[in-house]
DOTITOR-732016 format. One record per residue (C-alpha): residue in one letter; chain; y negated, x, z. Coordinates in steps of 0.2 Angstrom, whole numbers. Layout:
% residues N
vextor=A&loro=A&py=Y&px=X&pz=Z
...
% end
This chain:
% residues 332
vextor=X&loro=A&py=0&px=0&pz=0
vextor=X&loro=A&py=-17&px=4&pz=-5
vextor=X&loro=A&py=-31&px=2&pz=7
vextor=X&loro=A&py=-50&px=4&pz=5
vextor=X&loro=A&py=-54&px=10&pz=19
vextor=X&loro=A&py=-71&px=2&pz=23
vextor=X&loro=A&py=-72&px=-4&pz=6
vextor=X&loro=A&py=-75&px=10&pz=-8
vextor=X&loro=A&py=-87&px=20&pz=4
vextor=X&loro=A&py=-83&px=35&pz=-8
vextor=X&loro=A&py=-93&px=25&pz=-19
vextor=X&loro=A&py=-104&px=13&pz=-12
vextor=X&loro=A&py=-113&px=12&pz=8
vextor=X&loro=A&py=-98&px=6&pz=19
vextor=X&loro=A&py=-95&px=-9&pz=23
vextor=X&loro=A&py=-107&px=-18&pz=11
vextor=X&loro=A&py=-100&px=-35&pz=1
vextor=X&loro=A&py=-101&px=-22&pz=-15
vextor=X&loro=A&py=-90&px=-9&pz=-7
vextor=X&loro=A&py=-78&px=-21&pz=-3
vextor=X&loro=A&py=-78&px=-27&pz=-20
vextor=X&loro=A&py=-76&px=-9&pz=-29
vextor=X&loro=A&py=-61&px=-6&pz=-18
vextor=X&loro=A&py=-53&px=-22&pz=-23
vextor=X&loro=A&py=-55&px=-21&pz=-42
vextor=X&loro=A&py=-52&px=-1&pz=-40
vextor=X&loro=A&py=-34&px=-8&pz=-35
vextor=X&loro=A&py=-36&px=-7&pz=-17
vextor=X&loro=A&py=-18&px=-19&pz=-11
vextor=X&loro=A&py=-31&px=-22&pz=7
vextor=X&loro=A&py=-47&px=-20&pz=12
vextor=X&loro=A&py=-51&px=-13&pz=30
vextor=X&loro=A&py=-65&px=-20&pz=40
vextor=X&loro=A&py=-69&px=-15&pz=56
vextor=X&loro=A&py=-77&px=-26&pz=69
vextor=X&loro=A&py=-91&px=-29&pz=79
vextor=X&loro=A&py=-99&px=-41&pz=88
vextor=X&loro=A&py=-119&px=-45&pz=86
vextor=X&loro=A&py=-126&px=-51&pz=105
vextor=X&loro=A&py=-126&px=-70&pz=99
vextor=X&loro=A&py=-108&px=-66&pz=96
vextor=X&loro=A&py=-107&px=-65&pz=78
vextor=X&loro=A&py=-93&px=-52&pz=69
vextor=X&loro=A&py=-101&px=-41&pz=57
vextor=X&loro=A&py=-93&px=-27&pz=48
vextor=X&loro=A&py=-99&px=-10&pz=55
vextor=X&loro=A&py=-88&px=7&pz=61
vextor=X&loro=A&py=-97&px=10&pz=77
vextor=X&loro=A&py=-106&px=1&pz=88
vextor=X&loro=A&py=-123&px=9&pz=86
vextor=X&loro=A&py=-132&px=3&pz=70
vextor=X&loro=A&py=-143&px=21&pz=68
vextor=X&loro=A&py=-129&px=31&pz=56
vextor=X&loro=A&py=-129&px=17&pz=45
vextor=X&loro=A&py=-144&px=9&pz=43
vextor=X&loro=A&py=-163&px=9&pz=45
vextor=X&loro=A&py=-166&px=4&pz=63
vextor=X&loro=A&py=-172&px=19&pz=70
vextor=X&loro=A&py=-187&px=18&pz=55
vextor=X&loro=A&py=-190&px=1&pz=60
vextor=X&loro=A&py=-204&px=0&pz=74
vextor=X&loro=A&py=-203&px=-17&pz=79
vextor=X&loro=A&py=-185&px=-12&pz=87
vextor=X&loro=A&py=-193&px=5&pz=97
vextor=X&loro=A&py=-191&px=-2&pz=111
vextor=X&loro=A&py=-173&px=-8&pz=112
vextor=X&loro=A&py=-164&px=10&pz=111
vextor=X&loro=A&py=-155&px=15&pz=126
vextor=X&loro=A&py=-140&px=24&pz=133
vextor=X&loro=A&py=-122&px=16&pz=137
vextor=X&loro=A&py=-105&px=22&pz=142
vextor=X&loro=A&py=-94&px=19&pz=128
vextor=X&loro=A&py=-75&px=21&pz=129
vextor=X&loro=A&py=-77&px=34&pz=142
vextor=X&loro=A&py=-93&px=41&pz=133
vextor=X&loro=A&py=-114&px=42&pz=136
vextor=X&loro=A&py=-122&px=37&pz=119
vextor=X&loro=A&py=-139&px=33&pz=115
vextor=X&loro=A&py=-147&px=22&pz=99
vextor=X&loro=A&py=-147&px=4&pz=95
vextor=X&loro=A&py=-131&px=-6&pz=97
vextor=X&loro=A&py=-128&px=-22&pz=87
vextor=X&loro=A&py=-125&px=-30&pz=105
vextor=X&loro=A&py=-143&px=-30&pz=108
vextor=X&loro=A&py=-147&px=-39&pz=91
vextor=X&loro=A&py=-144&px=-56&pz=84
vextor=X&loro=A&py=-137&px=-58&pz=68
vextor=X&loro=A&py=-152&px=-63&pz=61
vextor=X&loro=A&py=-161&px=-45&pz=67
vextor=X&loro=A&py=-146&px=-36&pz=60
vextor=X&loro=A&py=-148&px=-45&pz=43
vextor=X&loro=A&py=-165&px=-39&pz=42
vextor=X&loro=A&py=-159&px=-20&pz=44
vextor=X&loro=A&py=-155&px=-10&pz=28
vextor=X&loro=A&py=-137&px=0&pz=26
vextor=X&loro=A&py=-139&px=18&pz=21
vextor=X&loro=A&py=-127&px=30&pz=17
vextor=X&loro=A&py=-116&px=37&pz=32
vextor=X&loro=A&py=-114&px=55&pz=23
vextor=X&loro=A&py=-128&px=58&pz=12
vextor=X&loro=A&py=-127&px=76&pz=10
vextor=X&loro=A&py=-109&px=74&pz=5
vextor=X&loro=A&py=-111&px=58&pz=-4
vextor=X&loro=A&py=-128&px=59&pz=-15
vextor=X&loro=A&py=-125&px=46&pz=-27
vextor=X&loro=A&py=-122&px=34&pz=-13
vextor=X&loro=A&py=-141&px=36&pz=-10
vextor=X&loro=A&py=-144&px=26&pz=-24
vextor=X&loro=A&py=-142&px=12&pz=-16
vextor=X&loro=A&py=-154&px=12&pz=-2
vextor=X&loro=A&py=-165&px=-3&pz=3
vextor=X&loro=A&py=-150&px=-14&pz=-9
vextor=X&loro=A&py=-137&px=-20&pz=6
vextor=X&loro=A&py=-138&px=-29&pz=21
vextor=X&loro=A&py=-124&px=-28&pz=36
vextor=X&loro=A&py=-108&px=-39&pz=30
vextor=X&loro=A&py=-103&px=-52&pz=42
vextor=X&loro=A&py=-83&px=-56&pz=43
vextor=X&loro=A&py=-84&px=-72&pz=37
vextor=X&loro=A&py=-94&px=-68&pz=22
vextor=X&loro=A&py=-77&px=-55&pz=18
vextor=X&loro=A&py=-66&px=-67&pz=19
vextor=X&loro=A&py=-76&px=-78&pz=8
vextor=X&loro=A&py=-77&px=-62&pz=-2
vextor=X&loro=A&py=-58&px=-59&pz=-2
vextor=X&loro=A&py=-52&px=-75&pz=-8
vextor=X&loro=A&py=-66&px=-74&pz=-24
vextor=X&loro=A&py=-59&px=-59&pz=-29
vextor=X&loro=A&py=-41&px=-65&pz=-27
vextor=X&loro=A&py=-45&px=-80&pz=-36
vextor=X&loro=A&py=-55&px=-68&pz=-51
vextor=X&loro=A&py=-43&px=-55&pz=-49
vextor=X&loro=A&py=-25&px=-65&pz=-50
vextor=X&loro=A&py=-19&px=-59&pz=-34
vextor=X&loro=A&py=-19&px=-59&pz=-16
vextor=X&loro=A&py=-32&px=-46&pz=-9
vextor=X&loro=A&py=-27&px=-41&pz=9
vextor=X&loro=A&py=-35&px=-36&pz=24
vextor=X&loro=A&py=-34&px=-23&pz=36
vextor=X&loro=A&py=-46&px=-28&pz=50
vextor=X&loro=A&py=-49&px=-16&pz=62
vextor=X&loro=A&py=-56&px=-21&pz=82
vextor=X&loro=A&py=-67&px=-10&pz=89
vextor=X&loro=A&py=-69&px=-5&pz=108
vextor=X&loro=A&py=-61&px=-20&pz=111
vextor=X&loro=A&py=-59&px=-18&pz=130
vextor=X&loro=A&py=-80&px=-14&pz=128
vextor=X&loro=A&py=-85&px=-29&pz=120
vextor=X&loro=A&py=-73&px=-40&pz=133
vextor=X&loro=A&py=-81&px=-30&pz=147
vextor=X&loro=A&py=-99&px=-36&pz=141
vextor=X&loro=A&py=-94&px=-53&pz=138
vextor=X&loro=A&py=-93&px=-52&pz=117
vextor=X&loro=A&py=-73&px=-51&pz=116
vextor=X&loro=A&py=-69&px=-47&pz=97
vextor=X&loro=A&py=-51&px=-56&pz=98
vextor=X&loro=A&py=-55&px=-74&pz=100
vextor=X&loro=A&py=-68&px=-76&pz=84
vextor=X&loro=A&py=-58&px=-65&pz=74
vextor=X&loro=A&py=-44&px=-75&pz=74
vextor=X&loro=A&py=-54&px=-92&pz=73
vextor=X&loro=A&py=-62&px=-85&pz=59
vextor=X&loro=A&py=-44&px=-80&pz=50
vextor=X&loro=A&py=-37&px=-96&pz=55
vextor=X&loro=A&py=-49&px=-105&pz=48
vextor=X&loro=A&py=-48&px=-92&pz=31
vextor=X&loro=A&py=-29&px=-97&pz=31
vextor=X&loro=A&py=-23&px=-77&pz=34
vextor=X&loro=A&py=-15&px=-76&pz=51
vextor=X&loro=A&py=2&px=-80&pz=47
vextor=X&loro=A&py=18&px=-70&pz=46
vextor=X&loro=A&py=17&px=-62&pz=31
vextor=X&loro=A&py=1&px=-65&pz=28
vextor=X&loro=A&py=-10&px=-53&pz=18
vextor=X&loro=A&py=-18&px=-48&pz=33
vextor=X&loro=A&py=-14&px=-33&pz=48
vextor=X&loro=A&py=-25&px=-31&pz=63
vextor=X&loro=A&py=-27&px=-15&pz=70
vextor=X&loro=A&py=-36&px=-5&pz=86
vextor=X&loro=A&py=-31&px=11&pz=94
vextor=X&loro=A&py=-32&px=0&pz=110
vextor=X&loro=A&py=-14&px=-5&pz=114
vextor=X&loro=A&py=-18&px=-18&pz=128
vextor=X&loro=A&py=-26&px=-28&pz=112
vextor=X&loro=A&py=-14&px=-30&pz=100
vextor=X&loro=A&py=0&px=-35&pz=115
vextor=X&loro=A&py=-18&px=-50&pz=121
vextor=X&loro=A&py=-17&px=-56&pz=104
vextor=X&loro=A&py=2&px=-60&pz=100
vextor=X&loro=A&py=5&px=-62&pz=120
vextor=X&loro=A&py=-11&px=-73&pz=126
vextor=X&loro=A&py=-19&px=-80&pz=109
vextor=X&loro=A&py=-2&px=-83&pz=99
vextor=X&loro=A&py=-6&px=-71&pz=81
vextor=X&loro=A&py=6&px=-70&pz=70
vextor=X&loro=A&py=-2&px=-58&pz=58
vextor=X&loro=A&py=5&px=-40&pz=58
vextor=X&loro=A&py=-2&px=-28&pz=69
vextor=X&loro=A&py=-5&px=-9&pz=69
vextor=X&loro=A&py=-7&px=2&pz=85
vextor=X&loro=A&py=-21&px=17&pz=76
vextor=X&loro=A&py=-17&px=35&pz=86
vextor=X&loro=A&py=-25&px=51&pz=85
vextor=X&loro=A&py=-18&px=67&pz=90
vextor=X&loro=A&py=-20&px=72&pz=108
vextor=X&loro=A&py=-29&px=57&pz=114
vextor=X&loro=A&py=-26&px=45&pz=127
vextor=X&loro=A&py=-31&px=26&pz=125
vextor=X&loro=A&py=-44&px=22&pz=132
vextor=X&loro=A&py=-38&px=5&pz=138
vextor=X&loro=A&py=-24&px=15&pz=146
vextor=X&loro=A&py=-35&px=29&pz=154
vextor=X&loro=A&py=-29&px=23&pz=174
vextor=X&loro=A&py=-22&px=41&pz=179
vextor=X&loro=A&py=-15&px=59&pz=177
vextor=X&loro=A&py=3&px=51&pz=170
vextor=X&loro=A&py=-6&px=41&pz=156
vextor=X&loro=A&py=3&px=43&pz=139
vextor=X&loro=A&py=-7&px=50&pz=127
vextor=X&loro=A&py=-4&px=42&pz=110
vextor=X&loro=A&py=8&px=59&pz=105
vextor=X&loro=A&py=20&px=51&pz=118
vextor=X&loro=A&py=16&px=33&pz=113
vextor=X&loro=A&py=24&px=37&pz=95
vextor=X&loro=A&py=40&px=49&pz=101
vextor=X&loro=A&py=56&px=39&pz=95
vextor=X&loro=A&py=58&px=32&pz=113
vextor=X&loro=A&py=42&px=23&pz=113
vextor=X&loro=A&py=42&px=18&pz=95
vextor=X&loro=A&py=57&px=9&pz=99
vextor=X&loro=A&py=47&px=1&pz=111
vextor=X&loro=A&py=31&px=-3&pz=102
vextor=X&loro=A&py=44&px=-12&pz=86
vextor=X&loro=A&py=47&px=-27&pz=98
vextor=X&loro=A&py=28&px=-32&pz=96
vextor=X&loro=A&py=19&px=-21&pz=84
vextor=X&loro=A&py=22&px=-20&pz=64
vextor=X&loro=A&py=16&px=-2&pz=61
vextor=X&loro=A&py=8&px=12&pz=69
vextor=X&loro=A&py=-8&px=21&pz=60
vextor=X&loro=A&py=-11&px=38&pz=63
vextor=X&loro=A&py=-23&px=51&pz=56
vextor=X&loro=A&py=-17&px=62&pz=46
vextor=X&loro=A&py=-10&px=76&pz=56
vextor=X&loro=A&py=2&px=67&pz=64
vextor=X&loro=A&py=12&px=65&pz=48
vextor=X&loro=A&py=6&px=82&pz=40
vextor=X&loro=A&py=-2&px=95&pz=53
vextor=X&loro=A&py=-12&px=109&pz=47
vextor=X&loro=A&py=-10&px=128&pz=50
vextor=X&loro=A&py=-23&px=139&pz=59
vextor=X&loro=A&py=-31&px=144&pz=43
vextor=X&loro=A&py=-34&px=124&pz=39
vextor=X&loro=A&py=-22&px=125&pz=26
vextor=X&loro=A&py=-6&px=111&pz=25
vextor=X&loro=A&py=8&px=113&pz=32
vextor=X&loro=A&py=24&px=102&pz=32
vextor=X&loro=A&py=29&px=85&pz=40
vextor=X&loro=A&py=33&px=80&pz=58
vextor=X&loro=A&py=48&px=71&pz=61
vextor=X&loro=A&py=35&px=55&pz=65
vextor=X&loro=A&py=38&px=45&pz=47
vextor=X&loro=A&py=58&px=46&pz=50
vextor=X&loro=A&py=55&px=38&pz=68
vextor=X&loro=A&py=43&px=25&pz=65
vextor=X&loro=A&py=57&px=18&pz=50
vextor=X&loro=A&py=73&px=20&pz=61
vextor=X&loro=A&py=63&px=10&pz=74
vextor=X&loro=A&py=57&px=-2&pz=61
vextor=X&loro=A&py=39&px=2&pz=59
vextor=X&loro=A&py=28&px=3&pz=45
vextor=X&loro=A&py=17&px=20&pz=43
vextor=X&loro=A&py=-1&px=17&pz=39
vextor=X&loro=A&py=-11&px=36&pz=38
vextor=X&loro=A&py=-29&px=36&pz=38
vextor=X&loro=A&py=-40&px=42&pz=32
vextor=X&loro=A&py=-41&px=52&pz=13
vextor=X&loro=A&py=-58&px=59&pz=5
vextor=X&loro=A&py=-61&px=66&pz=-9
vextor=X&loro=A&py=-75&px=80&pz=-5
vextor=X&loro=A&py=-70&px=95&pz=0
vextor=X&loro=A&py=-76&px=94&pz=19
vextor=X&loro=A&py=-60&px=81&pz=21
vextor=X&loro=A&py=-46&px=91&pz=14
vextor=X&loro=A&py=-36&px=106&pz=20
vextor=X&loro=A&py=-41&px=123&pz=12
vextor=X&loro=A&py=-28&px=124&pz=1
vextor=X&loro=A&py=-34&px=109&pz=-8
vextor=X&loro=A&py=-50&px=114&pz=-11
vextor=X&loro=A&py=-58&px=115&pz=-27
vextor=X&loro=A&py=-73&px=128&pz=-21
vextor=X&loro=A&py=-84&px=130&pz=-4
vextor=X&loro=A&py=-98&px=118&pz=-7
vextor=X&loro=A&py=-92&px=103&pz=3
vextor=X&loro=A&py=-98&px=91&pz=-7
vextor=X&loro=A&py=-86&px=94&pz=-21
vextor=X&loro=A&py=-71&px=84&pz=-26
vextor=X&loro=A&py=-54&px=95&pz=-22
vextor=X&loro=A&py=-37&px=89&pz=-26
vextor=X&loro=A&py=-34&px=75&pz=-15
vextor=X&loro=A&py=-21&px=68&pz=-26
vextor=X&loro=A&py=-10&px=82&pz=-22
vextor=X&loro=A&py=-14&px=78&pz=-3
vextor=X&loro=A&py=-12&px=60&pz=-5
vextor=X&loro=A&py=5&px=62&pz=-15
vextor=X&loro=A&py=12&px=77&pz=-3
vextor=X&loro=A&py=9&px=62&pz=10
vextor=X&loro=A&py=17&px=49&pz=0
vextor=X&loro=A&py=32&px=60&pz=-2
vextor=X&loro=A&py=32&px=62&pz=13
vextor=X&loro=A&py=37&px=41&pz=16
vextor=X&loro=A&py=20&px=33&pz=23
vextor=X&loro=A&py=19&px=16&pz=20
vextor=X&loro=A&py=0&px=14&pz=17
vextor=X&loro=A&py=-16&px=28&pz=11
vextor=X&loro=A&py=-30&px=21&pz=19
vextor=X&loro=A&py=-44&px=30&pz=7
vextor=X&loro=A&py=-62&px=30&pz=4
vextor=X&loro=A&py=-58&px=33&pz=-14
vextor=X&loro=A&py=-44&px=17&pz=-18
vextor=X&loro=A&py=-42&px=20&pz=-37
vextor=X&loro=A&py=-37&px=38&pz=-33
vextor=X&loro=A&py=-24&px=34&pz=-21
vextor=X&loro=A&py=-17&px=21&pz=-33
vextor=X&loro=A&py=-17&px=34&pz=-45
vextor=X&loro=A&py=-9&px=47&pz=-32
vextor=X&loro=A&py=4&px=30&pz=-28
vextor=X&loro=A&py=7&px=29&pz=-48
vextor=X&loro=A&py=10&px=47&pz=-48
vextor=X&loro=A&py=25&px=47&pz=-35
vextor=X&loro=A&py=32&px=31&pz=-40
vextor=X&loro=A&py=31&px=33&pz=-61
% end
């Protein structure tokens, strides 16, 4: 499976309705959104919870006044969160490109999008699989969701009125709901009845934060040994991790050969959905690198189809029509 991962952002701004719609009709099989809640409880489509790496807040006077410091997942950060705004503020804010030194031509489109509210995906997602003659998925992502509970915006509830209402949370369904927050997914299947498929993200060394209680916590390296996974089959679908846990690098940054981590996940059942491939230089190991300007394009089809010998179920990829062609490659 092919997944745009916040849309075509190797393209277009992330998570705008036009990089959503690149990456489907670049052949992306799902969409990813992630999630976040506005303070009059809306879900818009944004990566992190402070608005000021992806759009024009902090050139905006009128909001001055409302930046300020919070403890995050563990963390101090300071800017303008989206729980501070209404919808209605957030749609007057401009998205800018998240990497524009990287990504110049993204720059383009300044002062063109607005922030992307969940239900206008949706509505997005069933245009497109009407235009396009097939069903577009999703791959929805909850973030901080023990954060947004603990202020009184929890992410779970609407999203899942709002798939509901969209027809997408069923069994099989073309829809997977993902968070690196265990305690999540087991709320939604245990408290509030989904049925759509759900992915447990994990990076490498890290403990969830929703588990953070003490010395002994697992850290997700733990979560995903074959134990565990055996474990996490009887109420997850698949486990996501970045990309190191399938393929590490070596100390000179250079690839190096796959964990056992793909085998383990199938025997226990478990789909494999890695995140995240780029095409630029500055996201590949060195020995897929096409020069030293980071900027540049490398050969991230031979990363992405090393990975996709290696047996992962899903690329999740800024740049959707190369991983279908790195899929098309493999599978020809």
């Amino acid at each position: 499976m092919v997944v745009g991962h916040r849309g075509a952002s190797g393209y277009r701004p992330e998570h705008t309705l036009a990089s959503y719609e690149l990456a489907a009709r670049l052949g992306a099989d799902s969409l990813e959104p992630d999630l976040v809640s506005t303070g009059d409880h809306v879900l818009v489509c944004a990566h992190d919870l402070e608005m000021s790496a992806t759009t024009d807040v902090a050139q905006r006077p009128e909001f001055a006044a409302r930046r300020t410091t919070r403890r995050v997942a563990g963390q101090e950060k300071s800017g303008w969160f989206y729980s501070d705004f209404s919808l209605a503020e957030v749609k007057t804010l401009w998205v800018r490109e998240r990497y524009a030194d990287l990504r110049q031509s993204n720059t383009i489109y300044e002062r063109r999008f607005r922030i992307t509210t969940f239900e206008e995906l949706l509505r997005l997602r069933a245009r497109l699989s009407d235009e396009l003659g097939r069903t577009v998925g999703l791959s929805v992502e909850l973030k901080d969701p023990a954060h947004h509970r603990s202020i009184g915006l929890p992410l779970e509830e609407p999203m899942l009125a709002a798939l509901r209402a969209a027809g997408v949370d069923r069994v099989g369904g073309p829809v997977f709901v993902m968070t690196f927050e265990p305690t999540a997914l087991i709320r939604l299947r245990a408290d509030l009845g989904m049925q759509a498929p759900s992915v447990l993200l994990a990076a490498t060394g890290e403990v969830p934060v929703d588990l953070r209680g003490g010395a002994d916590e697992p850290t997700y390296d733990e979560l995903l040994t074959p134990t565990s996974l055996r474990r996490l089959a009887t109420w997850i679908t698949a486990v996501g991790p970045e990309k190191d846990m399938v393929i590490p690098r070596r100390g000179d940054g250079s690839l190096g050969g796959p964990t056992d981590l793909v085998r383990h996940a199938h025997e226990a059942g478990l789909r494999v959905h890695v995140w995240t491939f780029r095409a630029e230089n500055a996201f590949l190991p060195t020995n897929f690198r096409s020069s030293d300007r980071a900027g540049d394009y490398g050969d991230v089809l031979g990363e992405m189809t090393t990975f996709v010998r290696a047996g992962i179920d899903a690329l999740i990829s800024d740049h959707a029509d190369l991983a279908v062609l790195a899929r098309a490659e493999v599978f020809a």
